[in-house]
N, C-alpha and C positions, 0 to 999 in steps of 0.2 A: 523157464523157471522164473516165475512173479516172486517180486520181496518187496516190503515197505518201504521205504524211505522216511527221512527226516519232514516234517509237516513242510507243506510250502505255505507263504505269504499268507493265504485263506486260513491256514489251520488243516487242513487237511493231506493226507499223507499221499507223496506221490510212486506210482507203483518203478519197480525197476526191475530191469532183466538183465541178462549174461548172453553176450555173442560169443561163439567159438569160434575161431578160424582151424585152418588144417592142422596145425603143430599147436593145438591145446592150448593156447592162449586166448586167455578171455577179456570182454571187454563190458564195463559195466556202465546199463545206461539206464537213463529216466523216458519213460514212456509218454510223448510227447502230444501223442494221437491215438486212435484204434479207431479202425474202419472196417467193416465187414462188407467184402465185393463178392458176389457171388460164392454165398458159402464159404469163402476163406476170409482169416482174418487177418490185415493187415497191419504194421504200426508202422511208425515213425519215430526215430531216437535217437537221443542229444547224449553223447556220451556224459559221463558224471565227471569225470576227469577234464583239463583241457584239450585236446592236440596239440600235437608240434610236427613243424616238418624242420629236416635239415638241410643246409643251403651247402653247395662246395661254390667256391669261387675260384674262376679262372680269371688272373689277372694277366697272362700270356698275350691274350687277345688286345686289340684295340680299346675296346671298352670291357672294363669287369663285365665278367658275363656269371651270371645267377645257373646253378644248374641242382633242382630237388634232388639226396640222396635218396634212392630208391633201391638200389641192390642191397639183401640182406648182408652178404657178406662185408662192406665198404661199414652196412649200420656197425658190425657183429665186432668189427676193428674199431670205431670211433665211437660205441655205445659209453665203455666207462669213463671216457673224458669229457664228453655230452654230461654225464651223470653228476658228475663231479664238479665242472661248471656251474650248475643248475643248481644244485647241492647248498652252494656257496651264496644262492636268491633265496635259498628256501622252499626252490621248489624237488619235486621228487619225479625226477625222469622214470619210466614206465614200459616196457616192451610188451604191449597189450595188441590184442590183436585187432588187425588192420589200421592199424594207426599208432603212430607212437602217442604217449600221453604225459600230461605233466600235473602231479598233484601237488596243491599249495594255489596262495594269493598270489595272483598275475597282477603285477604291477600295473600303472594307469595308462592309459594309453599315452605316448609321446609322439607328436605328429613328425616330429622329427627321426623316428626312429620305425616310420612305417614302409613297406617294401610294397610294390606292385608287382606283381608278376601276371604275364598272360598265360595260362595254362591251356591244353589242348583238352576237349572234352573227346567222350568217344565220336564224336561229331566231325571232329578235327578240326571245332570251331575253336578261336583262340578267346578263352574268355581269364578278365582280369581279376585278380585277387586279391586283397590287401592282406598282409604281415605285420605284426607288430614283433619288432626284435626280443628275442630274450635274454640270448646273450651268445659269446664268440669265442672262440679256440683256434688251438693249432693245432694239428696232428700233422707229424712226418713232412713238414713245412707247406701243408694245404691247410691254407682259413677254411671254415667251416662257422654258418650262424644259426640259431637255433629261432627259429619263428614262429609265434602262434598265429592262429590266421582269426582275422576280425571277426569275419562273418563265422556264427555255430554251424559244427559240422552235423549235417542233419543224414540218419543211415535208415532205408526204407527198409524193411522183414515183411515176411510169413509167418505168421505161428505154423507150427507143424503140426503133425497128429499128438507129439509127445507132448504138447503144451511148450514148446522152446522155439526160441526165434531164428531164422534163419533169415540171413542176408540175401536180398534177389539179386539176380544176375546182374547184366544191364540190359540181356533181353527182355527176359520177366519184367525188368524194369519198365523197361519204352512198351514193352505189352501192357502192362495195368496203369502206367503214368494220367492217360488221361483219365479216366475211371478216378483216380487217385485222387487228382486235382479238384473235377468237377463235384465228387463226395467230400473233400475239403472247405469246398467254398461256400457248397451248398448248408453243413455243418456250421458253417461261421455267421451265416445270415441268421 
């Protein structure tokens, strides 16, 4: 499902779509790309919202150790104090789908207030990512920091037959990647 968006920079209106995940949560984004490979069409989308991830900290260990919450249930307990937090910047925490999101002005970056984390790709290669902090809580005497990540989260689709987007695998992915790319590149020259 295509909708207009607000004019960008040129004057010109940038198109937007709705991703669903399993449990009916949508995620709304700005169509970044569109590529047509072999009779399908693909895009490429910069959610309209920020991201965020949230951090638990184990202080138990030698060195604080960073660890991404990723269980729903852990989100589903520590969602309205996250919210409330966030709240409190201005901004408006989001349980949108495949990502959490934050809407409002994200503060300027503080190089003091940036996180590295090595992340595992499906690769199980350890790749590095920068955070800028948003802000920090307690729950049930576990810190907990709310980080947006530097780099735009960029999500590949399918359009489907219904005209809606559909998120690819990471099979489908690593199958059309290079197709992907080299129609990228080639587009940009």
């Amino acid at each position: 499902m295509f909708s207009s968006q607000p004019p960008d920079e040129n004057g010109s209106s940038v198109p937007a779509v709705s991703l669903t995940d399993e449990s009916g949560r949508s995620l709304s984004c700005y169509i970044e790309h569109s590529i047509e490979v072999e009779g399908e069409e693909y895009v490429i989308l910069l959610p309209i919202d920020s991201p965020v991830e949230i951090v638990a900290w184990d202080e138990d260990k030698e060195e604080e150790e960073a660890t991404l919450v990723e269980d729903e249930a852990e989100i589903d307990e520590i969602f309205s104090t996250a919210q409330a937090v966030l709240a409190e910047r201005n901004l408006d925490l989001k349980r949108t789908a495949f990502a959490l999101t934050v809407a409002g002005e994200l503060p300027a970056v503080d190089e003091d207030e940036i996180l590295t984390l090595e992340i595992e790709d499906e690769d199980t290669q350890l790749e590095p990512e920068e955070f800028q902090k948003l802000a920090s809580f307690y729950h049930k005497e576990q810190e907990y920091t709310i980080y947006t990540p530097l780099d735009p989260l960029l999500l590949f689709a399918r359009i489907n037959e219904a005209g809606e987007p559909e998120l690819l695998s990471p099979e489908e992915f690593k199958k059309v990647q290079p197709i992907l790319e080299d129609q990228l590149f080639d587009d940009m020259e």
